[in-house]
MIMILO-715622 format. One record per atom (N, C-alpha, C): x, z, y; residue number from 1; atom name. Coordinates in pm, whole numbers, plus 50000, padded with zeros to 5 digits. Atoms other than C-alpha are relative to their C-alpha. Layout:
<nodes>
<px: X pz: Z py: Y num: NUM atome: CA>
...
</nodes>
This chain:
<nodes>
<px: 50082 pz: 50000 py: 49882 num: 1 atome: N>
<px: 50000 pz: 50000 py: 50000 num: 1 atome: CA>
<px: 50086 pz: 50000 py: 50124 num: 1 atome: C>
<px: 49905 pz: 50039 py: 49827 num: 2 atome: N>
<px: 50117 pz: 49922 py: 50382 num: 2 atome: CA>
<px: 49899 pz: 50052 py: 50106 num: 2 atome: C>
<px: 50053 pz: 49905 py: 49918 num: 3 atome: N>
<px: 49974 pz: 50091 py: 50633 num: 3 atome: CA>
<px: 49987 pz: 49890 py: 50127 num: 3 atome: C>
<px: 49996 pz: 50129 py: 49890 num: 4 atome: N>
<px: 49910 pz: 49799 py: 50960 num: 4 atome: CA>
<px: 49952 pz: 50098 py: 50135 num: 4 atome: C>
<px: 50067 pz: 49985 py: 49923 num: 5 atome: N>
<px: 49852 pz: 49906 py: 51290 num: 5 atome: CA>
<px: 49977 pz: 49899 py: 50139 num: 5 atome: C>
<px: 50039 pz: 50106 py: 49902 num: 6 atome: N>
<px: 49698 pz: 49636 py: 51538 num: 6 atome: CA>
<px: 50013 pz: 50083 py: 50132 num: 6 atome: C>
<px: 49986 pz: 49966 py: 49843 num: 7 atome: N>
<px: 49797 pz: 49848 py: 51860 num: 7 atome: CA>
<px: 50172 pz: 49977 py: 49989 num: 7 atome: C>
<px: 49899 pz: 50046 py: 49996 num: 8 atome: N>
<px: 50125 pz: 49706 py: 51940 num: 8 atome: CA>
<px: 50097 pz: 50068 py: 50086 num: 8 atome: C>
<px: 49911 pz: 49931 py: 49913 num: 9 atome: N>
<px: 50433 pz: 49841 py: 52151 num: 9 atome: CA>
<px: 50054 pz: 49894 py: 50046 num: 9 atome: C>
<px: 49923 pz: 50077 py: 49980 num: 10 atome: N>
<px: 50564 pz: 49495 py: 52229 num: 10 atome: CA>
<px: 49836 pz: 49877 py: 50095 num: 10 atome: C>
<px: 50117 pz: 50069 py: 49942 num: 11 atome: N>
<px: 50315 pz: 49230 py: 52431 num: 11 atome: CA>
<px: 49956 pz: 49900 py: 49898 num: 11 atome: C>
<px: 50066 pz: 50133 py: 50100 num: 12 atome: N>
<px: 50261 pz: 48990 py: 52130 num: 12 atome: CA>
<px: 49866 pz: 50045 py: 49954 num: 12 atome: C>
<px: 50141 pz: 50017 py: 50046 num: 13 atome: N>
<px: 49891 pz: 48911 py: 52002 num: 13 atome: CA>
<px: 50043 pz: 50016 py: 49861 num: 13 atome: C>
<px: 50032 pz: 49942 py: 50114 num: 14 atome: N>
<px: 49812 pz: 48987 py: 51659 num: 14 atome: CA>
<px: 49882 pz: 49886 py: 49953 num: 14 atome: C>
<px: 50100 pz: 50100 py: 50109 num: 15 atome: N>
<px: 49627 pz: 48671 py: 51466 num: 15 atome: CA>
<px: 49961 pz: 50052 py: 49890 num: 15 atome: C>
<px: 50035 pz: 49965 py: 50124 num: 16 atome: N>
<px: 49386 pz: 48780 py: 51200 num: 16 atome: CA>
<px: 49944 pz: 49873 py: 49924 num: 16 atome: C>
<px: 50059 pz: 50095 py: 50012 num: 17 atome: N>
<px: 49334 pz: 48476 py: 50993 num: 17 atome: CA>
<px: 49956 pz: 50018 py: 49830 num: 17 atome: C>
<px: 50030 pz: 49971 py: 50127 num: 18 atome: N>
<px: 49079 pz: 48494 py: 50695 num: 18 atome: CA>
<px: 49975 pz: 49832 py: 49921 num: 18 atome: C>
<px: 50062 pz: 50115 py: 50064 num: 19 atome: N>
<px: 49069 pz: 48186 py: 50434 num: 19 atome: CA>
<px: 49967 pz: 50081 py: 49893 num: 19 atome: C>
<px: 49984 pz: 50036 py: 50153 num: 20 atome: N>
<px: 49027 pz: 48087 py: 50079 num: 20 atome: CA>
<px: 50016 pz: 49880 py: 49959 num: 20 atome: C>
<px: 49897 pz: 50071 py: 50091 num: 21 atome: N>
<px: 49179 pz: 47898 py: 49800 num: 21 atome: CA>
<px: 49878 pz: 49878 py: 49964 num: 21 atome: C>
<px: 50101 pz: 50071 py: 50039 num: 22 atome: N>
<px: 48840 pz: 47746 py: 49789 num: 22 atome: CA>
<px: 49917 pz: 49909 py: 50070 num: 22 atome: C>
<px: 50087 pz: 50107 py: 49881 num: 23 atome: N>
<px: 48733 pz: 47636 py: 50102 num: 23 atome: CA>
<px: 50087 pz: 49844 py: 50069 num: 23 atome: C>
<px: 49942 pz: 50042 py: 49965 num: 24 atome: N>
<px: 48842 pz: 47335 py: 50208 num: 24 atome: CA>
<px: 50069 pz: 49928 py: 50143 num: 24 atome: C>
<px: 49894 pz: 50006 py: 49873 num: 25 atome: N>
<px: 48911 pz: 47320 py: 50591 num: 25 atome: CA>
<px: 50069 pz: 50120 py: 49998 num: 25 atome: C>
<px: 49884 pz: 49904 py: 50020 num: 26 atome: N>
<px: 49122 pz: 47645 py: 50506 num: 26 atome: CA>
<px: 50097 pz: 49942 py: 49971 num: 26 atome: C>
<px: 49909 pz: 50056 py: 50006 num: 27 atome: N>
<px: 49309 pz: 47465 py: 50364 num: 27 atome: CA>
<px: 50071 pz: 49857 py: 50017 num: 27 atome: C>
<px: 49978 pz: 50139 py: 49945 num: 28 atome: N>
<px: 49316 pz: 47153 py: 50521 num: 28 atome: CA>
<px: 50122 pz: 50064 py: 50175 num: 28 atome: C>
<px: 49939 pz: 49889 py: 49865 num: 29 atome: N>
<px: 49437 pz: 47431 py: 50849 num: 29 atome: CA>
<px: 50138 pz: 50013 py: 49971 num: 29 atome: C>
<px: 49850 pz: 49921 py: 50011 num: 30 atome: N>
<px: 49734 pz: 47597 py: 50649 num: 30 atome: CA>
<px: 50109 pz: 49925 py: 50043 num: 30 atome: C>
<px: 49867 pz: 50067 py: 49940 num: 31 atome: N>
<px: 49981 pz: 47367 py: 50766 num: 31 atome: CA>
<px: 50005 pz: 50043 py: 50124 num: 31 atome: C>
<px: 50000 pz: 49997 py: 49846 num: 32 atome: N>
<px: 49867 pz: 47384 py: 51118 num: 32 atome: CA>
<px: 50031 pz: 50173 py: 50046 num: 32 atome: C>
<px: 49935 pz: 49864 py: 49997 num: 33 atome: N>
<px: 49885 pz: 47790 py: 51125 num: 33 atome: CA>
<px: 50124 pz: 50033 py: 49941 num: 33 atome: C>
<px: 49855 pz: 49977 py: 50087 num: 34 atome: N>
<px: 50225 pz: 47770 py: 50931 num: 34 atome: CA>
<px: 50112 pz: 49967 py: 50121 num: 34 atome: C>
<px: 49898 pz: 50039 py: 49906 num: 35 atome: N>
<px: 50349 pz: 47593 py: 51221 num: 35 atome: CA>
<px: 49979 pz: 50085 py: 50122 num: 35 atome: C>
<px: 50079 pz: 49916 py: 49878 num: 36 atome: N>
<px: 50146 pz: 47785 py: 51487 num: 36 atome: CA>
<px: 50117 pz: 50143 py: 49988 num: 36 atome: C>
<px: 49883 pz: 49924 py: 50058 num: 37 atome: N>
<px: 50378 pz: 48053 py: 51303 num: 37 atome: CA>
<px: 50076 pz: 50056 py: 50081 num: 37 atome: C>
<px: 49850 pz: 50047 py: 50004 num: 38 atome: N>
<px: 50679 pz: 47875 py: 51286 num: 38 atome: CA>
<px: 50018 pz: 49983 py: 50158 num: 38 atome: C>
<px: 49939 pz: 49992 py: 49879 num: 39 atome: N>
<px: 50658 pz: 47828 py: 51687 num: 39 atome: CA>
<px: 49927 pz: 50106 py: 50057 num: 39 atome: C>
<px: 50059 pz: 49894 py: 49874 num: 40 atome: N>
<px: 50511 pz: 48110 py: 51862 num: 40 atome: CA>
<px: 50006 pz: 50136 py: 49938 num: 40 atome: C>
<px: 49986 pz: 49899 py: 50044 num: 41 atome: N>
<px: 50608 pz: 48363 py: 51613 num: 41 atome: CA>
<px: 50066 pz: 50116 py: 50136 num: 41 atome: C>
<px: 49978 pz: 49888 py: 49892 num: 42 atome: N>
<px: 50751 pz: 48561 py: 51951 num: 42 atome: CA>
<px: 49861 pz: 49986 py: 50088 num: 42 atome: C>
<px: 50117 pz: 49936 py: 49927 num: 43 atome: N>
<px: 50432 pz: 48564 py: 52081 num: 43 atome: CA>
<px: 49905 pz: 50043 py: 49892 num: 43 atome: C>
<px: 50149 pz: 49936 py: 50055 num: 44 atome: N>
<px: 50184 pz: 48647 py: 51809 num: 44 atome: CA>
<px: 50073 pz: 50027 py: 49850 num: 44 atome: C>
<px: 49958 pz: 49986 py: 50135 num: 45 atome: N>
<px: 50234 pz: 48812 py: 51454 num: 45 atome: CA>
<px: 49857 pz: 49974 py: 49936 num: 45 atome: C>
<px: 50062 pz: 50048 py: 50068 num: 46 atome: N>
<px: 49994 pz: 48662 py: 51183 num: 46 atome: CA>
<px: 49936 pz: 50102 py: 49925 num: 46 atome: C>
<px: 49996 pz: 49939 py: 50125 num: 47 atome: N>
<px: 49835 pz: 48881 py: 50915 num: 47 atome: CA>
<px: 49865 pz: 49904 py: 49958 num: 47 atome: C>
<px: 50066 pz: 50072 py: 50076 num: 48 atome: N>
<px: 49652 pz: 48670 py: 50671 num: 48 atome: CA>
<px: 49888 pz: 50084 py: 49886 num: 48 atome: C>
<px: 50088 pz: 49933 py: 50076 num: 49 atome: N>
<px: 49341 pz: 48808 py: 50462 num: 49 atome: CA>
<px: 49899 pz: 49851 py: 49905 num: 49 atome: C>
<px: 50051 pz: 50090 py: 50096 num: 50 atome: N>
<px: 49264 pz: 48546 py: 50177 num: 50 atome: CA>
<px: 49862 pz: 50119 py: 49907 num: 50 atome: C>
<px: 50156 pz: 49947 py: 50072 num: 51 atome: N>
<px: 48903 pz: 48611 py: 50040 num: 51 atome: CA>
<px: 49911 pz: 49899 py: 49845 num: 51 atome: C>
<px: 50007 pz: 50067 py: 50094 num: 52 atome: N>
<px: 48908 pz: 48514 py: 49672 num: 52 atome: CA>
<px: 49947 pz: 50078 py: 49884 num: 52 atome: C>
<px: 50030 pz: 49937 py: 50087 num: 53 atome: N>
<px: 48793 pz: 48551 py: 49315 num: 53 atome: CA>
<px: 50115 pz: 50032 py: 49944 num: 53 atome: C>
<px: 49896 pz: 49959 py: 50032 num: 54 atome: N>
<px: 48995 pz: 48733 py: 49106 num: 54 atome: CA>
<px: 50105 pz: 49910 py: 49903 num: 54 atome: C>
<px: 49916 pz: 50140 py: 50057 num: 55 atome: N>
<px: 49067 pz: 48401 py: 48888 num: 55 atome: CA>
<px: 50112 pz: 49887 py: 50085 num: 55 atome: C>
<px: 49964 pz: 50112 py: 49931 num: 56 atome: N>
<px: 49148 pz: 48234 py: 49136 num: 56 atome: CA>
<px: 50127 pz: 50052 py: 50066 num: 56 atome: C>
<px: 49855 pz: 49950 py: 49896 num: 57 atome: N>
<px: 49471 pz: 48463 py: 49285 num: 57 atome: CA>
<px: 50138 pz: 49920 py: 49984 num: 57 atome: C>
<px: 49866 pz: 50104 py: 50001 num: 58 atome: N>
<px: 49736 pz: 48212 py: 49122 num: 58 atome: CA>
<px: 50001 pz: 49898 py: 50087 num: 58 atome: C>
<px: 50039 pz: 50130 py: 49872 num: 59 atome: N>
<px: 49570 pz: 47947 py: 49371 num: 59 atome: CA>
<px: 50078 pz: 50033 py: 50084 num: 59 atome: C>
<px: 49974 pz: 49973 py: 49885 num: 60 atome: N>
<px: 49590 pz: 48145 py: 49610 num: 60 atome: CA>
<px: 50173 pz: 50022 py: 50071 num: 60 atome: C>
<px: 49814 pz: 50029 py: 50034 num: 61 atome: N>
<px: 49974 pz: 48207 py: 49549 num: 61 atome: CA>
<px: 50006 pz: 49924 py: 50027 num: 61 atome: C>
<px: 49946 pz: 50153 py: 50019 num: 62 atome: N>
<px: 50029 pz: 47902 py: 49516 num: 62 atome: CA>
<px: 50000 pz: 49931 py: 50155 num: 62 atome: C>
<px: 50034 pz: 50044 py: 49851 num: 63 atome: N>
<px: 49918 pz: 47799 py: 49860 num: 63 atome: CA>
<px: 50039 pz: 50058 py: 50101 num: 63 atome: C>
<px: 49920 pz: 49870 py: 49913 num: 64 atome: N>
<px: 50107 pz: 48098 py: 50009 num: 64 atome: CA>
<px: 50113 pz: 49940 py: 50028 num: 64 atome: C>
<px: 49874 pz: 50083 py: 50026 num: 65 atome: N>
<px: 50409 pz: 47947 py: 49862 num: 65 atome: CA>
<px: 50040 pz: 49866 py: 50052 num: 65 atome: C>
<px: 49952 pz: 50229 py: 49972 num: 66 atome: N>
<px: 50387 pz: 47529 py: 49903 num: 66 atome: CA>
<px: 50013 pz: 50030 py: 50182 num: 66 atome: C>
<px: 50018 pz: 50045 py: 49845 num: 67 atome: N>
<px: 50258 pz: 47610 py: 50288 num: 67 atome: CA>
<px: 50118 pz: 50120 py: 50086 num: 67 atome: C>
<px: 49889 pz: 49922 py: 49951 num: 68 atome: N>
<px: 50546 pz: 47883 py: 50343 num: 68 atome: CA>
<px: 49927 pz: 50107 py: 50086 num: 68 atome: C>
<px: 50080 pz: 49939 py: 49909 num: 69 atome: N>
<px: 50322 pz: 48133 py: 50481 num: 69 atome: CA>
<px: 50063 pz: 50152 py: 49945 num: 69 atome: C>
<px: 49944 pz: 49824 py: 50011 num: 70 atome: N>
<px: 50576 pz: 48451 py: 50511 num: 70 atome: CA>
<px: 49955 pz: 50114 py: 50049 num: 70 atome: C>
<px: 50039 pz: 49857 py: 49968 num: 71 atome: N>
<px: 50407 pz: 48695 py: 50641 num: 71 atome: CA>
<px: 49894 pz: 50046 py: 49960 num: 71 atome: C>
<px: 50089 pz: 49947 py: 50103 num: 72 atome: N>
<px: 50145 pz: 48940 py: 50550 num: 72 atome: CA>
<px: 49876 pz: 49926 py: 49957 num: 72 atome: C>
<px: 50116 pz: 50082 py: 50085 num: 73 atome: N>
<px: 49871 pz: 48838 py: 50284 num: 73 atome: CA>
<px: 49947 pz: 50151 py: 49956 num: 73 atome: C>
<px: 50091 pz: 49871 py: 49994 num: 74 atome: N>
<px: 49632 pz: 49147 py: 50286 num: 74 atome: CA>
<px: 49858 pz: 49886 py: 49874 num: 74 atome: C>
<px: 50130 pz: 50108 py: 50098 num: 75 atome: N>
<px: 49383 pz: 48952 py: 49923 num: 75 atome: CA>
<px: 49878 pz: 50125 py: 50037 num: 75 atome: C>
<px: 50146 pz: 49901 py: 49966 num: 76 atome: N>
<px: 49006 pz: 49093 py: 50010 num: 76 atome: CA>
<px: 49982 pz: 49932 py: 49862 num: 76 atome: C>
<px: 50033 pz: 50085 py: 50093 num: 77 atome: N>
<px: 48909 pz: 49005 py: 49657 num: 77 atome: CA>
<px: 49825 pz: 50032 py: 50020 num: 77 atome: C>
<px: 50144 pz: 50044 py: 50035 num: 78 atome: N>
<px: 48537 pz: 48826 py: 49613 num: 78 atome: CA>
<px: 49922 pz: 50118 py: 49922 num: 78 atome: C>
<px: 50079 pz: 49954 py: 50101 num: 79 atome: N>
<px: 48420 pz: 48996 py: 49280 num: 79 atome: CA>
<px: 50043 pz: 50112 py: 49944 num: 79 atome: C>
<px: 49934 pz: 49844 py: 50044 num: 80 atome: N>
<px: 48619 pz: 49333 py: 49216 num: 80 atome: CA>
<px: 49887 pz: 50098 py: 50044 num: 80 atome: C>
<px: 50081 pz: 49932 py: 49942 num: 81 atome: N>
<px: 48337 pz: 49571 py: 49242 num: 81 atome: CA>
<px: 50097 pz: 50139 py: 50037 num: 81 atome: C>
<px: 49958 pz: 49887 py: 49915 num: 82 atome: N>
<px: 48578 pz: 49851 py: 49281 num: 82 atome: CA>
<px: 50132 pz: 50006 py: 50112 num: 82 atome: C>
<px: 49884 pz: 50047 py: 49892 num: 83 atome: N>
<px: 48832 pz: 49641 py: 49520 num: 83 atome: CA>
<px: 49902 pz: 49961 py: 50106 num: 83 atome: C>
<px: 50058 pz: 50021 py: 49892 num: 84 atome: N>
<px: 48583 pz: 49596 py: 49825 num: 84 atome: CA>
<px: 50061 pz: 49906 py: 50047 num: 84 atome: C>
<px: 49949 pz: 50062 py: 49894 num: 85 atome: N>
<px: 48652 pz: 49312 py: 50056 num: 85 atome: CA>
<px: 49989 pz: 50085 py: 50129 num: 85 atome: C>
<px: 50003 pz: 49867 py: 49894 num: 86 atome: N>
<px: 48662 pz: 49596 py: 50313 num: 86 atome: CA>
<px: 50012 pz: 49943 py: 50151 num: 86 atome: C>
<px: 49946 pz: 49985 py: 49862 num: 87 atome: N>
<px: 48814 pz: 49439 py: 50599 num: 87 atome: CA>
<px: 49901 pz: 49834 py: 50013 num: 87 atome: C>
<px: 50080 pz: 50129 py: 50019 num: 88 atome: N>
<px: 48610 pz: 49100 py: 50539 num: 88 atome: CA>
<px: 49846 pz: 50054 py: 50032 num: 88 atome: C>
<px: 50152 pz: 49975 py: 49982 num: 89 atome: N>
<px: 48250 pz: 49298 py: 50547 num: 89 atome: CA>
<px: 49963 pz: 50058 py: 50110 num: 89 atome: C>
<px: 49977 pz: 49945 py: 49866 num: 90 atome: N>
<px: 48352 pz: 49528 py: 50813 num: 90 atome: CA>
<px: 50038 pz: 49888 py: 50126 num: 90 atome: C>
<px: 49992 pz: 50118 py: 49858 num: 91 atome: N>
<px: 48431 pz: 49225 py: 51079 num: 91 atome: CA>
<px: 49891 pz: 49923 py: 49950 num: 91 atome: C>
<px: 50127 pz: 50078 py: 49985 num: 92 atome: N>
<px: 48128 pz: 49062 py: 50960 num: 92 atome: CA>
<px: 50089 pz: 49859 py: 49990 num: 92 atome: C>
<px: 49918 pz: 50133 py: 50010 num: 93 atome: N>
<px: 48318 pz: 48774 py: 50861 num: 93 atome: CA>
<px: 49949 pz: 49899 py: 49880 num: 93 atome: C>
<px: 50081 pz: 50083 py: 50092 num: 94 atome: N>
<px: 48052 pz: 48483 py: 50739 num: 94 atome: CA>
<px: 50066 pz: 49859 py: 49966 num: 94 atome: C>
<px: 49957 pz: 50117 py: 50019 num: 95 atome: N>
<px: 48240 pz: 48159 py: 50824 num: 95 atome: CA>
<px: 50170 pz: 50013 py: 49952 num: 95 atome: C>
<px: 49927 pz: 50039 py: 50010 num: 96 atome: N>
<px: 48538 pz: 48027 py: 50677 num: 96 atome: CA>
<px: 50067 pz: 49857 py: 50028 num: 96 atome: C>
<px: 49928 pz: 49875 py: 49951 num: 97 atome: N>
<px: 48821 pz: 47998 py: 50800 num: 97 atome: CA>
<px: 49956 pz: 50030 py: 50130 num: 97 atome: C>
<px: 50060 pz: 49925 py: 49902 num: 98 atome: N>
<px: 48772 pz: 48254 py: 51060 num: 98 atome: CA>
<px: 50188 pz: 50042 py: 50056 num: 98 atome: C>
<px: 49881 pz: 49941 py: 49943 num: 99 atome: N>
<px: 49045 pz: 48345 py: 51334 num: 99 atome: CA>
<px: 49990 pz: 50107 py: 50138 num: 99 atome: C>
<px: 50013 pz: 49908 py: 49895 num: 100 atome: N>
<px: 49063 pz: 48677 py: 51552 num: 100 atome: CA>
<px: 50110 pz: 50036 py: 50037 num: 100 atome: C>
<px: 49915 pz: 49949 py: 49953 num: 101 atome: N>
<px: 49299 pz: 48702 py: 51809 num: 101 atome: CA>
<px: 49988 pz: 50095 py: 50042 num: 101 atome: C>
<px: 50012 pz: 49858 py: 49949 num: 102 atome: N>
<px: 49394 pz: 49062 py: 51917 num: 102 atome: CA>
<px: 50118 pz: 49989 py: 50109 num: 102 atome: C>
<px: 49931 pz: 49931 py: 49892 num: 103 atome: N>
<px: 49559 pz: 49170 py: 52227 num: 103 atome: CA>
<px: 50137 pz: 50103 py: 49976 num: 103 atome: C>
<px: 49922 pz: 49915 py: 50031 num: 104 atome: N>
<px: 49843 pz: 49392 py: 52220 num: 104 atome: CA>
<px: 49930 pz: 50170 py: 49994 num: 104 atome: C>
<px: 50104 pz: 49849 py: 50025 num: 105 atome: N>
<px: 49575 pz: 49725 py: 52241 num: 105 atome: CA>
<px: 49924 pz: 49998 py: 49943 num: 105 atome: C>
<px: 50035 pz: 49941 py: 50172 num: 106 atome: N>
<px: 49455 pz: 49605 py: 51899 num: 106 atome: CA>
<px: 49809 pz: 49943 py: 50090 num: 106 atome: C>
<px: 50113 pz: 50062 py: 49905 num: 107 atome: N>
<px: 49125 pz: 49448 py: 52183 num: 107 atome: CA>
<px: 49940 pz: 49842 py: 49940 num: 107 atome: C>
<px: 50057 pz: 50129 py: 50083 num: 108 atome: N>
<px: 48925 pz: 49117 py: 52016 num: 108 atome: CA>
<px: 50030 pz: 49923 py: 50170 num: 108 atome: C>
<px: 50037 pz: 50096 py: 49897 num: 109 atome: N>
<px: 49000 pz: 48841 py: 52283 num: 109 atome: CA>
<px: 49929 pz: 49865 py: 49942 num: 109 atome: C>
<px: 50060 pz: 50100 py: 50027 num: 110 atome: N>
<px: 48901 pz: 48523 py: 52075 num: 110 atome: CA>
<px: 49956 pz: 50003 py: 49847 num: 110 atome: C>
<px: 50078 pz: 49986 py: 50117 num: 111 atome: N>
<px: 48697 pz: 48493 py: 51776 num: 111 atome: CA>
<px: 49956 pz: 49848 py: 49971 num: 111 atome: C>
<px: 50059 pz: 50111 py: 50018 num: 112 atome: N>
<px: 48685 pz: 48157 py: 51650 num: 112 atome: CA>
<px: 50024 pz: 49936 py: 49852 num: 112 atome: C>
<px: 50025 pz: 50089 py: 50093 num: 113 atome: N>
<px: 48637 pz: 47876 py: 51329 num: 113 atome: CA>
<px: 50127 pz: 49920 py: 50044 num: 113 atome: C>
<px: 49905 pz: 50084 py: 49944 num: 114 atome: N>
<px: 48901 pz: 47646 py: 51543 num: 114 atome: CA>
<px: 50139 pz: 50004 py: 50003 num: 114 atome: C>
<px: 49879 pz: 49955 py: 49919 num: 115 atome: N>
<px: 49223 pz: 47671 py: 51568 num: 115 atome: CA>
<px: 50107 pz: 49957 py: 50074 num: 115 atome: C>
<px: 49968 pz: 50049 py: 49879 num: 116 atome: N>
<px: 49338 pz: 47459 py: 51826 num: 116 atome: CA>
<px: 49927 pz: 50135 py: 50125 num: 116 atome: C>
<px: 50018 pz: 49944 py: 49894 num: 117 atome: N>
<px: 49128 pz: 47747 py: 52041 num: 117 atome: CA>
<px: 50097 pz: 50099 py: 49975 num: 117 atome: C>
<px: 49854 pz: 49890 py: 49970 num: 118 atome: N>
<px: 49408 pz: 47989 py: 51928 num: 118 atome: CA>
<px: 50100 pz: 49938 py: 50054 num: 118 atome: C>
<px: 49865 pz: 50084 py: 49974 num: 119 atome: N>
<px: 49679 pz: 47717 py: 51980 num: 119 atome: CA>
<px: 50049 pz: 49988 py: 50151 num: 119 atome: C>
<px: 50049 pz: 50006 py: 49858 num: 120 atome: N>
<px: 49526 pz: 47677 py: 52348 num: 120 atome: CA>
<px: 50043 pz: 50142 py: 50039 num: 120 atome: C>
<px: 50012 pz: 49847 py: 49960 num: 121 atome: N>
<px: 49501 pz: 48058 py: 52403 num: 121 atome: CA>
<px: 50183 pz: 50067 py: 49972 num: 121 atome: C>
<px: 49848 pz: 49940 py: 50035 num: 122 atome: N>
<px: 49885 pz: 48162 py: 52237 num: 122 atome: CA>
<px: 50093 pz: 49916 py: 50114 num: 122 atome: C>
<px: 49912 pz: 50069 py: 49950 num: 123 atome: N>
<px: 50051 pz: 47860 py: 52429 num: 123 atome: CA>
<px: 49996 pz: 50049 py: 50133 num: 123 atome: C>
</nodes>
């Protein structure tokens, strides 16, 4: 277990981005957030929350791996009745993929499906 805290000491944003291994503009995206990353990693840190079945976690690997996506992968699993998607039910999080930028005081500034409106908003 890792302990996260979204209130920051440094001015970078905090991207929460939820897919799955299943949807397919998630993963039609992962390139584009890999790079979103790969350049603005000094302004925003990523944490990733893949929302899958439990068959399906080698996918999801897998897609971690090919698209180079190093940083955190927090799995909300689908069908674990005693693994909750916790952080997936609690943000009310219906569409996929879903992206919430946070502020450095851990504050929701953008909440969107898009992510050219993060690309816009980080740059």
């Amino acid at each position: 277990y890792r302990e996260i805290n979204l209130q920051r000491t440094d001015s970078r944003y905090t991207l929460l981005h939820f897919w799955g291994s299943w949807c397919a503009p998630c993963i039609e995206n992962l390139p584009k957030i890999s790079q979103l990353y790969e350049s603005y990693n000094d302004k925003a840190e990523v944490i990733s929350f893949p929302y899958d079945l439990k068959k399906d976690f080698s996918k999801t690997k897998s897609l971690i791996q090919k698209y180079s996506m190093n940083w955190i992968q927090i799995v909300q699993p689908r069908d674990d009745p005693f693994q909750k998607a916790d952080v997936v039910n609690q943000l009310r999080i219906a569409a996929f993929p879903t992206y919430i930028l946070l502020d450095s005081n851990g504050k929701i500034l953008l909440r969107t499906s898009d992510i050219s409106e993060i690309e816009k908003y980080v740059k």
